[in-house]
MIFIDREN-696740 format. One record per residue (C-alpha): residue in three letters; x, y, z. Coordinates in steps of 0.25 Angstrom, whole numbers, padded with zeros to 4 digits, always signed. Example, Ala and Ser with C-alpha at 12.3 -4.5 7.8 and 13.67 -1.06 7.14 Angstrom:
Ala+0049-0018+0031Ser+0055-0004+0029
This chain:
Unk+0179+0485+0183Unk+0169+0476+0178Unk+0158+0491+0176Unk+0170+0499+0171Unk+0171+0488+0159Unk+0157+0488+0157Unk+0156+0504+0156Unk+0169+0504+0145Unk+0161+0494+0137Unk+0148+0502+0139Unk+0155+0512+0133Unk+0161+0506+0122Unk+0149+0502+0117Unk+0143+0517+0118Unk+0155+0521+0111Unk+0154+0512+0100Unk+0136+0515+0100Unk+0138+0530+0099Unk+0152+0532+0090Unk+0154+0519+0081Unk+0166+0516+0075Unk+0170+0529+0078Unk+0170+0527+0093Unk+0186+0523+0094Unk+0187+0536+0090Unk+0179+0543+0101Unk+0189+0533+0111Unk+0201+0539+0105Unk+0198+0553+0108Unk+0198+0547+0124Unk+0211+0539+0123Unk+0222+0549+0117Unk+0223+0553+0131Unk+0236+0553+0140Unk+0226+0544+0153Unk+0222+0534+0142Unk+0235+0534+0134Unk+0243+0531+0149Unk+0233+0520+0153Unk+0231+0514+0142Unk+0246+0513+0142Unk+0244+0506+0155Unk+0235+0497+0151Unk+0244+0492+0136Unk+0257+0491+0147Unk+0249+0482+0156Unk+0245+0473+0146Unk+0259+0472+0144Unk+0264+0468+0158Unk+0255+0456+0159Unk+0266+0450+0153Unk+0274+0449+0167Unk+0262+0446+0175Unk+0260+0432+0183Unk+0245+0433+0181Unk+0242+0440+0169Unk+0226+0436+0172Unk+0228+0447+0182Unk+0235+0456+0174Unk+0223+0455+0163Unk+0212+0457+0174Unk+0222+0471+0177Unk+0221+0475+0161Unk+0208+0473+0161Unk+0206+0484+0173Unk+0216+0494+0165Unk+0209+0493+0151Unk+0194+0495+0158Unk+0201+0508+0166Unk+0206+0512+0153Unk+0195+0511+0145Unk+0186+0519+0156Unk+0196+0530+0155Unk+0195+0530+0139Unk+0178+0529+0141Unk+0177+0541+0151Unk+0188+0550+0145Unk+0177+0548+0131Unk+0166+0551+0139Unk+0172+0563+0146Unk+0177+0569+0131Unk+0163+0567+0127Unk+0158+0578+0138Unk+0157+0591+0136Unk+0167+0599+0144Unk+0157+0605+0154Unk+0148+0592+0155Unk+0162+0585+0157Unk+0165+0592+0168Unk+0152+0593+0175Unk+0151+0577+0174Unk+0165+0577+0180Unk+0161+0585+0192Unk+0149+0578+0193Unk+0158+0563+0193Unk+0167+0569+0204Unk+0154+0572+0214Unk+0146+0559+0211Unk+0156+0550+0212Unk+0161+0556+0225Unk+0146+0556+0230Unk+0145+0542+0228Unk+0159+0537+0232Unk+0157+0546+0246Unk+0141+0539+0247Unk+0149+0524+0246Unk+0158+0528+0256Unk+0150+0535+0268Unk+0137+0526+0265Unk+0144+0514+0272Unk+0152+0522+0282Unk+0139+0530+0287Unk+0133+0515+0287Unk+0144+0509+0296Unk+0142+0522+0305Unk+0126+0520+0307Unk+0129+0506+0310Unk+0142+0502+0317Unk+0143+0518+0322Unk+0156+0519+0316Unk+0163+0517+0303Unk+0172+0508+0303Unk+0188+0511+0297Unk+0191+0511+0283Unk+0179+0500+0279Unk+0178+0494+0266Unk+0163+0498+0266Unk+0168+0512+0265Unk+0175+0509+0251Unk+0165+0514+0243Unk+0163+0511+0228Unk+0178+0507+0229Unk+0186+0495+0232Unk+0190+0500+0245Unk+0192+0511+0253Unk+0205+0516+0249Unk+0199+0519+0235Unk+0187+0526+0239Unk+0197+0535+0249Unk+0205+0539+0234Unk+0192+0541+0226Unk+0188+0551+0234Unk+0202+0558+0237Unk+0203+0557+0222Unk+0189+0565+0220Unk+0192+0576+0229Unk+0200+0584+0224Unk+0189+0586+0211Unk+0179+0589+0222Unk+0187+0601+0228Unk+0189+0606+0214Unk+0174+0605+0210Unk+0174+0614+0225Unk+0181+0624+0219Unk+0174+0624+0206Unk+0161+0620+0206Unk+0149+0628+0211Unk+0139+0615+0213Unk+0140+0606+0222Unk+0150+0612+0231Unk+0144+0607+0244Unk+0141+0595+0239Unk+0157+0593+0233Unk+0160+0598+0248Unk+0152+0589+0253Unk+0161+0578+0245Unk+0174+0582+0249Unk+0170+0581+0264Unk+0165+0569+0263Unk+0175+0562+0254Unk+0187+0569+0263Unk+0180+0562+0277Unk+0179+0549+0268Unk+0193+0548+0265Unk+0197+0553+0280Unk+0189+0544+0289Unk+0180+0535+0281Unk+0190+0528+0271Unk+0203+0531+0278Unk+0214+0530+0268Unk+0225+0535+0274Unk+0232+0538+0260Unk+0220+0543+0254Unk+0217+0554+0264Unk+0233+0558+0263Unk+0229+0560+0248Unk+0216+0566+0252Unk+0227+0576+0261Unk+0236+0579+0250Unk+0226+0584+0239Unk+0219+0593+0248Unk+0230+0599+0250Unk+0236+0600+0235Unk+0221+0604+0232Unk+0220+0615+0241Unk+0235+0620+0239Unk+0232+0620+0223Unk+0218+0627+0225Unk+0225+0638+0233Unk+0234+0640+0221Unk+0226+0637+0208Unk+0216+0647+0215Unk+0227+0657+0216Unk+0226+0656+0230Unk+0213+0664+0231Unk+0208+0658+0243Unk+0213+0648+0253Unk+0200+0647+0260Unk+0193+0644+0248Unk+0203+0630+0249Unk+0199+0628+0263Unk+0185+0628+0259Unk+0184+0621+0248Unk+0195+0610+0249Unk+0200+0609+0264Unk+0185+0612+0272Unk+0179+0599+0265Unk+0192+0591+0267Unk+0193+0597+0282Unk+0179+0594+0285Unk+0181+0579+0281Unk+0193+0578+0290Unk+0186+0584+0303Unk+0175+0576+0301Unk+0183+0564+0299Unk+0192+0568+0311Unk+0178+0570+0321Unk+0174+0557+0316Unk+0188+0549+0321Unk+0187+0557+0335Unk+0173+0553+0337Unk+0175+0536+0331Unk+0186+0527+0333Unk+0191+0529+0318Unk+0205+0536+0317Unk+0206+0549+0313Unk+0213+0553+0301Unk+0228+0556+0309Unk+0226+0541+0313Unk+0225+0536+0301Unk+0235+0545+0291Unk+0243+0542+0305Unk+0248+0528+0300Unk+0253+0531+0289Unk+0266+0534+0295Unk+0266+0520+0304Unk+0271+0513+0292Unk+0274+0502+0301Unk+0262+0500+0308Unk+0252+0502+0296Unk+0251+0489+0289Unk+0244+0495+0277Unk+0255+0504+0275Unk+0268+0494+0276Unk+0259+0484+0266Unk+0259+0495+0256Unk+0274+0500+0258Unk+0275+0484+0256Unk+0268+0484+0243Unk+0274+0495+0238Unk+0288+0490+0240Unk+0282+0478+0234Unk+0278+0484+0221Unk+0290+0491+0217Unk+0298+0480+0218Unk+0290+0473+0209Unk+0291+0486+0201Unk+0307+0484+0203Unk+0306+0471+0196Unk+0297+0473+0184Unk+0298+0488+0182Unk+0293+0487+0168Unk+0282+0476+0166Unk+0279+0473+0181Unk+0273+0462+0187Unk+0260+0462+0177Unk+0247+0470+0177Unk+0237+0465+0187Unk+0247+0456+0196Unk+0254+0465+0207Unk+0243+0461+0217Unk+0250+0444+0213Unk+0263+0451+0212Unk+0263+0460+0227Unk+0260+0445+0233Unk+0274+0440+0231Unk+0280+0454+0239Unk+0269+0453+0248Unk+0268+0438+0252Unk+0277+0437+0263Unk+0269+0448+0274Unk+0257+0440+0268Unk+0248+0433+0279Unk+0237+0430+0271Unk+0232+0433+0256Unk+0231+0447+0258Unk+0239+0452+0247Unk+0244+0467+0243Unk+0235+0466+0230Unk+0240+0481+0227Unk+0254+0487+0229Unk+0248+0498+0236Unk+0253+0509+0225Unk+0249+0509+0211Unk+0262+0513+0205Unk+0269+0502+0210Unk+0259+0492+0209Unk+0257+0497+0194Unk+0272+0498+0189Unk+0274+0485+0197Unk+0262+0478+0191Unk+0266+0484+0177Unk+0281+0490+0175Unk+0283+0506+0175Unk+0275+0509+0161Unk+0261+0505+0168Unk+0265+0513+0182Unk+0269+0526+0170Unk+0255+0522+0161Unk+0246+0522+0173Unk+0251+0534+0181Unk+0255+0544+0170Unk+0244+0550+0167Unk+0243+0554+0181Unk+0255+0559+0183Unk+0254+0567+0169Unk+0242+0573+0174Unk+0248+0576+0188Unk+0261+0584+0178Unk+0250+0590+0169Unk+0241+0595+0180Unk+0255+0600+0187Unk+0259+0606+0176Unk+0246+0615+0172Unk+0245+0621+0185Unk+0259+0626+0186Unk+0257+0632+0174Unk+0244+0638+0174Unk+0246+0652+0174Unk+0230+0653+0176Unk+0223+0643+0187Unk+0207+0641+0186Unk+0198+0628+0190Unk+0206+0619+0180Unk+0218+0620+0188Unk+0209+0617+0201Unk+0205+0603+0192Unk+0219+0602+0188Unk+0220+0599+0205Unk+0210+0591+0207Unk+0214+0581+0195Unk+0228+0582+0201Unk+0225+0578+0214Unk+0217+0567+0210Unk+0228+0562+0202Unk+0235+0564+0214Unk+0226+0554+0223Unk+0225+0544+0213Unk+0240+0544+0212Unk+0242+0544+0228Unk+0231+0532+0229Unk+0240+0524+0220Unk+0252+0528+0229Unk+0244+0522+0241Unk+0234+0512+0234Unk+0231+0504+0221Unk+0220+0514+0214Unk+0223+0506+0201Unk+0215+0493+0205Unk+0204+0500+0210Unk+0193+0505+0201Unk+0188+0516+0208Unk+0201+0522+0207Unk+0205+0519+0193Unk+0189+0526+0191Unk+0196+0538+0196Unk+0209+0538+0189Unk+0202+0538+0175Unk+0191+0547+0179Unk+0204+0558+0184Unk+0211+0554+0169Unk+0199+0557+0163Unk+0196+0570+0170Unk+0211+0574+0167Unk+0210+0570+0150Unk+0198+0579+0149Unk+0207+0591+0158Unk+0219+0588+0151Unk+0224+0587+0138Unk+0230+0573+0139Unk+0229+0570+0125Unk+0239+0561+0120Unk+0241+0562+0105Unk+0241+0545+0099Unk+0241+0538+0088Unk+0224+0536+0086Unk+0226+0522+0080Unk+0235+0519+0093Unk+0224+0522+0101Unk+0213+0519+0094Unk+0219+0504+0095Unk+0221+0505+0110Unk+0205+0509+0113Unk+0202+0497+0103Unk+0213+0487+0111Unk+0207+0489+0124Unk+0191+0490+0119Unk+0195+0475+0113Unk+0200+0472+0126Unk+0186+0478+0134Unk+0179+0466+0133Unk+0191+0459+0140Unk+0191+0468+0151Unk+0177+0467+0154Unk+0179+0453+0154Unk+0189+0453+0163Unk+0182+0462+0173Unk+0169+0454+0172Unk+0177+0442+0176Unk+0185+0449+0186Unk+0172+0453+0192Unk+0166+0438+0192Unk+0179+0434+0199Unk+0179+0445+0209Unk+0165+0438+0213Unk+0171+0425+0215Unk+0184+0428+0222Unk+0175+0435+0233Unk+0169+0424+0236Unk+0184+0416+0235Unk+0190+0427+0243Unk+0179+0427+0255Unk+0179+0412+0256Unk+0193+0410+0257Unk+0195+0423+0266Unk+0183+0416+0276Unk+0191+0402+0274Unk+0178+0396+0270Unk+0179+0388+0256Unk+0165+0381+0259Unk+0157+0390+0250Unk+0156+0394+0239Unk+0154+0377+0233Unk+0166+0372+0225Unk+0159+0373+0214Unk+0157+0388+0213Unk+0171+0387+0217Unk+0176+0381+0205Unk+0168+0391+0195Unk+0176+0402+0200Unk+0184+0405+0190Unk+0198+0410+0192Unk+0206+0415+0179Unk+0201+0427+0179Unk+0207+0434+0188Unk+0213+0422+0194Unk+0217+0431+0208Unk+0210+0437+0217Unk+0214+0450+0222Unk+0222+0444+0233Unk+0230+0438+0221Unk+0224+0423+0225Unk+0221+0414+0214Unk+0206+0412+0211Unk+0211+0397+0209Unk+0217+0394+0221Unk+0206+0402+0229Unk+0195+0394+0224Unk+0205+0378+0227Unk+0202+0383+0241Unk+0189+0379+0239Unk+0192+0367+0232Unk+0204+0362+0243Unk+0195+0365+0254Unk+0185+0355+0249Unk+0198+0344+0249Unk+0196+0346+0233Unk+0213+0348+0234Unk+0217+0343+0220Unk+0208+0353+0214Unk+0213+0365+0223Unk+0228+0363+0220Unk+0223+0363+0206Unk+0218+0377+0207Unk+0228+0382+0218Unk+0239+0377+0207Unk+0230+0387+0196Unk+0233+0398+0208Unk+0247+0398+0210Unk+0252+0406+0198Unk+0240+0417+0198Unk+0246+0421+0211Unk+0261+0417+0211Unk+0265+0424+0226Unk+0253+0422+0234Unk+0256+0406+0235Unk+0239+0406+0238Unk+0238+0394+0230Unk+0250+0389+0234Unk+0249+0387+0249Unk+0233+0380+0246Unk+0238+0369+0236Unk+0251+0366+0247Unk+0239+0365+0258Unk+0230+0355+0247Unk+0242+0348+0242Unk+0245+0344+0259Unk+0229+0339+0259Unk+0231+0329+0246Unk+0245+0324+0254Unk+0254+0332+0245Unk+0264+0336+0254Unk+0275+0340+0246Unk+0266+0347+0238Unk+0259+0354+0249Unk+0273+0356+0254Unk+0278+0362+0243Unk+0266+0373+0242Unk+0263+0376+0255Unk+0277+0381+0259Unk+0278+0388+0245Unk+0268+0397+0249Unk+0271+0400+0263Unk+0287+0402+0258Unk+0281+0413+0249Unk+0270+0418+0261Unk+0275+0413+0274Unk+0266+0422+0283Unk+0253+0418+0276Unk+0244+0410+0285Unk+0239+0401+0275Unk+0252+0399+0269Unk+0256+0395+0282Unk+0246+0386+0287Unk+0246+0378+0274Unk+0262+0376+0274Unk+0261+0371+0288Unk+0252+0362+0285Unk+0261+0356+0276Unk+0271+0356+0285Unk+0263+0348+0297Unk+0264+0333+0289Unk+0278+0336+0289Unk+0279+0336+0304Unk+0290+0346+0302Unk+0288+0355+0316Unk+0302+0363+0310Unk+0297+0368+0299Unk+0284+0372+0305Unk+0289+0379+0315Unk+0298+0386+0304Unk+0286+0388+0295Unk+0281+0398+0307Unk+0292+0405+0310Unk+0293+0409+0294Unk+0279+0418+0297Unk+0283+0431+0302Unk+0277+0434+0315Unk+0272+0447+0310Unk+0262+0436+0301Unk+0258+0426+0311Unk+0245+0425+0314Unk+0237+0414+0324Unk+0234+0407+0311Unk+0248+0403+0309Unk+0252+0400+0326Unk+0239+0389+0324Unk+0244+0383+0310Unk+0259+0382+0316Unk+0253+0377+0330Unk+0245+0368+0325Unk+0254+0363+0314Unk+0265+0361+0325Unk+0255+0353+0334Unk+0250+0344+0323Unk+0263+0337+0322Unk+0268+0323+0327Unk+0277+0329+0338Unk+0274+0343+0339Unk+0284+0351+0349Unk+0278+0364+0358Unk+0293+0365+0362Unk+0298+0368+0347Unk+0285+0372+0342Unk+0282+0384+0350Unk+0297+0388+0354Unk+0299+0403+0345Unk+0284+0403+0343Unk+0277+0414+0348Unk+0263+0408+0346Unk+0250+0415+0353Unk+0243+0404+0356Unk+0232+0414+0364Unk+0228+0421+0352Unk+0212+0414+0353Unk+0216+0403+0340Unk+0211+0390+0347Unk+0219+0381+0335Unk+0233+0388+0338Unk+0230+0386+0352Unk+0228+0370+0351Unk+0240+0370+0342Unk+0248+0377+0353Unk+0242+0369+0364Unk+0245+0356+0357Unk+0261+0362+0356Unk+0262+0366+0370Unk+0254+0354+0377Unk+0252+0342+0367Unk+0239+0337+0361Unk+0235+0329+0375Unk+0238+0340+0387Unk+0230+0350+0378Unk+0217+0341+0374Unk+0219+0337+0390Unk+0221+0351+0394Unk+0206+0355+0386Unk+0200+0345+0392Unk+0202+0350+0404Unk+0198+0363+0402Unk+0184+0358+0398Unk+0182+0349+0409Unk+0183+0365+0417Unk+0175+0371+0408Unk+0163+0364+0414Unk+0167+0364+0427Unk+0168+0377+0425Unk+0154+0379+0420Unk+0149+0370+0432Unk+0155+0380+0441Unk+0166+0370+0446Unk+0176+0380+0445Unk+0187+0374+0455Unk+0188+0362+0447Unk+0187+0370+0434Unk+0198+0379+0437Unk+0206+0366+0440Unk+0203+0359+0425Unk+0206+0373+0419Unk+0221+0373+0428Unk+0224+0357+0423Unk+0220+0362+0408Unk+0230+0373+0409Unk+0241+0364+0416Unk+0239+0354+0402Unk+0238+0365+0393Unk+0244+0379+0400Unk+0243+0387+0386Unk+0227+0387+0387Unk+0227+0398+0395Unk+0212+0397+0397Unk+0213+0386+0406Unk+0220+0396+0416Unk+0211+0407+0414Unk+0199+0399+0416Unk+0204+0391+0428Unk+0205+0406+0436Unk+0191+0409+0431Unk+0186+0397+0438Unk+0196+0402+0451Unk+0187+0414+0450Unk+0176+0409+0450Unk+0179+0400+0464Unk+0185+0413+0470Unk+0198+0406+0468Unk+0204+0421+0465Unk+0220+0417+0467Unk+0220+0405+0459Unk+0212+0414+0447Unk+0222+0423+0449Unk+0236+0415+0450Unk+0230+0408+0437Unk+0228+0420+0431Unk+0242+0427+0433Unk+0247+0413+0427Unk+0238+0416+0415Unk+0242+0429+0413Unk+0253+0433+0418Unk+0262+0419+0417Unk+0255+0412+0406Unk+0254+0426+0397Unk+0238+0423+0395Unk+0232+0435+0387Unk+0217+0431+0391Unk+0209+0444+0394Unk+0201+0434+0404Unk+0211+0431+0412Unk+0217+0444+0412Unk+0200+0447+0417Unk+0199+0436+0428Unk+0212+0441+0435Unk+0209+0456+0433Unk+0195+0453+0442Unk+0203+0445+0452Unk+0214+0457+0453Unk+0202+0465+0454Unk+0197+0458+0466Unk+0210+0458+0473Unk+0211+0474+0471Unk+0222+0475+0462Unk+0215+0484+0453Unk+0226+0489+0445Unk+0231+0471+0440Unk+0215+0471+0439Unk+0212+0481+0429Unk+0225+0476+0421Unk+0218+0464+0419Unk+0203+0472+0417Unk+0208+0479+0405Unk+0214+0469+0398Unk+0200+0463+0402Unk+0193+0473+0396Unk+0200+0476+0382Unk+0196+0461+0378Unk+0183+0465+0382Unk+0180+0455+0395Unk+0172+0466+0400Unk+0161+0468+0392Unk+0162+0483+0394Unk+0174+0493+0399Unk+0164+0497+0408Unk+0164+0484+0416Unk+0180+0488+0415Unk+0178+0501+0421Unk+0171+0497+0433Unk+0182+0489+0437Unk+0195+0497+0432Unk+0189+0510+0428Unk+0198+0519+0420Unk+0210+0508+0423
């Protein structure tokens, strides 16, 4: 945003250099335009609906992203009039190939470098995004482009293996190395309004010189793309497009459907004036905040027609898309009524088509907030002023005071985005810090310069002031945090960020009613979130209260538990005066194997008591070297007494019948381990390993293998061939 701002006023400048005060004048003639008239519209009506906004700092850094767009359009409408017609058309053709090329070149460089090095790309990767912000983006750009390269196929006589060479490769990028699902069903969808509108428009002359030109370059891509699944472990395109009918299974998909729903009842609420320009991404928090587990947030409603009419009422969703639609009826309505068809008609295809992606993307993504795909909207409205006749007839004085309105407010926008940028820089370094857990760099003094008015959220919609107190509470500087957590809270009313931080410092300054009072606000409002959780029962430990700990766990759905909250709620349960295992663990279904050695002290402490665990451990170790001294009749007896103190250590069992083994003690190994695995429910691959070599022995191949394989997935072999000597094909 920051290089758009500085080529508007590189502009200006030349403007004003080369036509002096007669340079509004030259801006006129670019502005009368229906695609200007509509977004500037959109950019007056925003302006309006910061009114309704909780954070109008956001909603200012939003304006500021409209006005630059806006400008750029006006600057390269000007410098496209200022073309002859021939040279303007030659430069557009040129546009289209060169930035394909180089789009393409960003794309395949780091996907040929992943191959040459690992042997294998690797699925939908974030090095493969390109010059965009992610591979999404990229996908749309070039499914956006394509339709113009088929048309310069048809039409041009130079370059046509090259332009070939193009679609190819853009139609195996989209297919198996971007992998959008929605971006190849738009891919799908336009070839096939492409081809079916050639045939016609060409007065259907010649149906292989479609299958030449638009569907061998398209086919060849999928072939190739296809031979490559076969060959690689990467699914094939039918797997991929596949899940979009397993609504239920595909994450992705049912967070969207979530989203969306989310955003029109927003809209429902403030059809005319929204929410406020800039804030859907504080606002889908507060709809969104109950599946939350952590402080992943929807940042986007997935579809910009809703996300815009619920950011800024119905005017802004009608100013923004209008044009488009116009220009979808206008193009309609001069092919049905053509009575004469040449390559115009062809160009009136192409601009439809890619009218027609932009519009899907915004179906299925958020092409509004990205750059790339905002470059592409006004390089299309540009193309489409200079086919068209979209002059809009307007008073002059009302224009010319609208260019001088938002020239006055260019030094503000490149203001704004220079200190967006600067804070983009910074919340990097918050973001990774806080997302490594590891507030020890950068110094509290580097800290505390960070400055955090503007923009005062980061894209996850936390609060730059509450982000950098973490700092500052983690160095036990707590008044000083609650101060900036406090500065937090109404940046970001519905993530409740700052809220469950100041509960957890009020706790460490001996506030407990405070702490109390903050802590559980935040888990009310996001009860499956583990921070929000583990600070709230930390509260709830002074108050000795085993009831409403207990309660406090059941209110996180099982769909949202993770080990993180079976070790807070353990743990919390053991530290209290008179913990009971009996009403701790009744209706708890708690995997105390899952490999996490806090929750599994927590759970010993509930099941045995401190005593017969620390007991039971000390045991164990006194085996451990026995073991290691080769004594292993007496190991294996330490190792039994362990389990007998502590029977939920389920390695006590399983080494005491590795140290049977090792004596030739075969049937105590092996009642030992049915006790383990069978009885106890053990899920140990080792186990299941010693007593598939003792089955082994005994003959019973059939039990032995049963165990082998189990073995052998979690990799105790080494190799499957180790596997195959003993099991073969089994």
């Amino acid at each position: 945003m920051l290089y758009l701002n500085i080529l508007n006023l590189t502009n200006v400048f030349l403007l004003i250099k080369k036509h002096k005060k007669f340079f509004l004048n030259e801006l006129i003639k670019s502005t009368s335009n229906i695609p200007v008239l509509f977004m500037g519209s959109f950019f007056l009506w925003s302006i309006v609906t910061i009114i309704p906004a909780n954070n109008k700092v956001e909603s200012l850094v939003s304006l500021s992203e409209i006005l630059t767009y806006l400008i750029c359009l006006i600057f390269l409408i000007f410098h496209f009039n200022s073309l002859e017609k021939h040279k303007r058309e030659k430069l557009i053709f040129i546009l289209f190939l060169v930035v394909t090329s180089v789009e393409l070149i960003s794309v395949y460089y780091p996907y040929f470098k992943d191959i040459l090095e690992f042997g294998e790309s690797s699925f939908q990767s974030i090095r493969y995004r390109g010059l965009s912000g992610n591979i999404n983006v990229m996908s749309y750009s070039l499914v956006l482009k394509l339709p113009f390269l088929i048309y310069y196929l048809f039409t041009s006589n130079n370059l046509k293996y090259y332009i070939y060479t193009l679609i190819t490769m853009s139609t195996y990028a989209i297919f198996s190395i971007l992998e959008t699902r929605s971006a190849i069903l738009s891919l799908i969808l336009i070839t096939t309004l492409i081809s079916i509108s050639f045939y016609f428009l060409q007065k259907r002359r010649s149906i292989m010189n479609i299958l030449k030109k638009i569907l061998l370059p398209i086919v060849v891509g999928l072939i190739i793309s296809q031979i490559q699944s076969n060959y690689t472990s990467k699914s094939s395109l039918q797997d991929r497009m596949g899940t979009l009918l397993q609504i239920e299974e595909d994450q992705s998909i049912t967070q969207r459907i979530r989203y969306i729903s989310a955003a029109f009842d927003s809209f429902k609420q403030n059809p005319i004036f929204g929410i406020g320009v800039g804030n859907w991404e504080l606002e889908s928090v507060k709809y969104d905040r109950i599946y939350m587990e952590d402080y992943t947030v929807p940042y986007h409603a997935h579809n910009d027609y809703l996300e815009i009419i619920a950011e800024s009422g119905l005017p802004a969703g009608i100013f923004y898309f209008g044009t488009l639609f116009y220009l979808i009826y206008l193009i309609i309505k001069r092919i049905l009524f053509s009575k004469k068809f040449n390559n115009k008609h062809l160009f009136y295809v192409a601009i439809f088509c890619s009218i027609s992606v932009y519009l899907l993307d915004s179906m299925f993504n958020f092409p509004q907030a990205r750059v790339v795909s905002q470059m592409n909207l006004i390089f299309i409205l540009c193309i489409s002023t200079l086919i068209f006749d979209l002059k809009f007839s307007v008073n002059p004085r009302l224009l010319k005071n609208l260019i001088i309105f938002c020239l006055i407010l260019m030094p503000f926008s490149t203001y704004s985005s220079i200190r967006v940028y600067n804070s983009s820089v910074d919340q990097t370094i918050l973001l990774r810090q806080f997302n490594n857990s590891d507030f020890s760099i950068p110094s509290l003094d580097y800290i505390d310069r960070i400055q955090s008015t503007y923009p005062n959220v980061t894209p996850t919609s936390m609060p730059i002031s509450s982000l950098k107190a973490i700092w500052f509470m983690t160095n036990e500087q707590y008044e000083k945090a609650i101060k900036l957590y406090k500065e937090g809270t109404n940046k970001s009313p519905h993530l409740y960020f700052s809220e469950t931080f100041m509960g957890y410092s009020y706790e460490k300054i001996g506030k407990k009613d405070s702490s109390m009072y903050y802590s559980k606000l935040a888990f009310d409002k996001a009860p499956n979130d583990l921070i929000h959780f583990g600070n709230y029962m930390f509260s709830l430990a002074s108050t000795n209260d085993s009831v409403s700990i207990k309660e406090t766990y059941k209110r996180v759905s099982k769909e949202s538990r993770l080990p993180g909250h079976d070790e807070i709620y353990v743990t919390v349960m053991a530290s209290l005066k008179d913990p009971s295992s009996k009403f701790s663990l009744e209706g708890i279904d708690i995997n105390f194997q899952s490999g996490n050695d806090r929750l599994k002290k927590g759970y010993y402490l509930l099941q045995v008591g401190e005593n017969n665990m620390y007991e039971a451990d000390f045991y164990y170790q006194t085996a451990m070297q026995d073991f290691e001294n080769e004594d292993f009749d007496n190991a294996a007896q330490l190792f039994i007494k362990a389990s007998e103190l502590n029977p939920y250590e389920f390695v006590y069992l399983e080494n005491a019948a590795n140290s049977y083994m090792k004596i030739g003690k075969d049937k105590e190994a092996m009642d030992l381990l049915n006790k383990l695995l069978d009885d106890l429910g053990s899920k140990s691959a080792k186990a299941h390993y010693f007593r598939g070599l003792l089955l082994y022995d005994l003959g019973e191949t059939a039990d032995a293998c049963y165990d082998l394989k189990i073995a052998n997935d979690n990799g105790l072999f080494g190799t499957s061939e180790l596997y195959s000597i003993f099991c073969g094909t089994q």
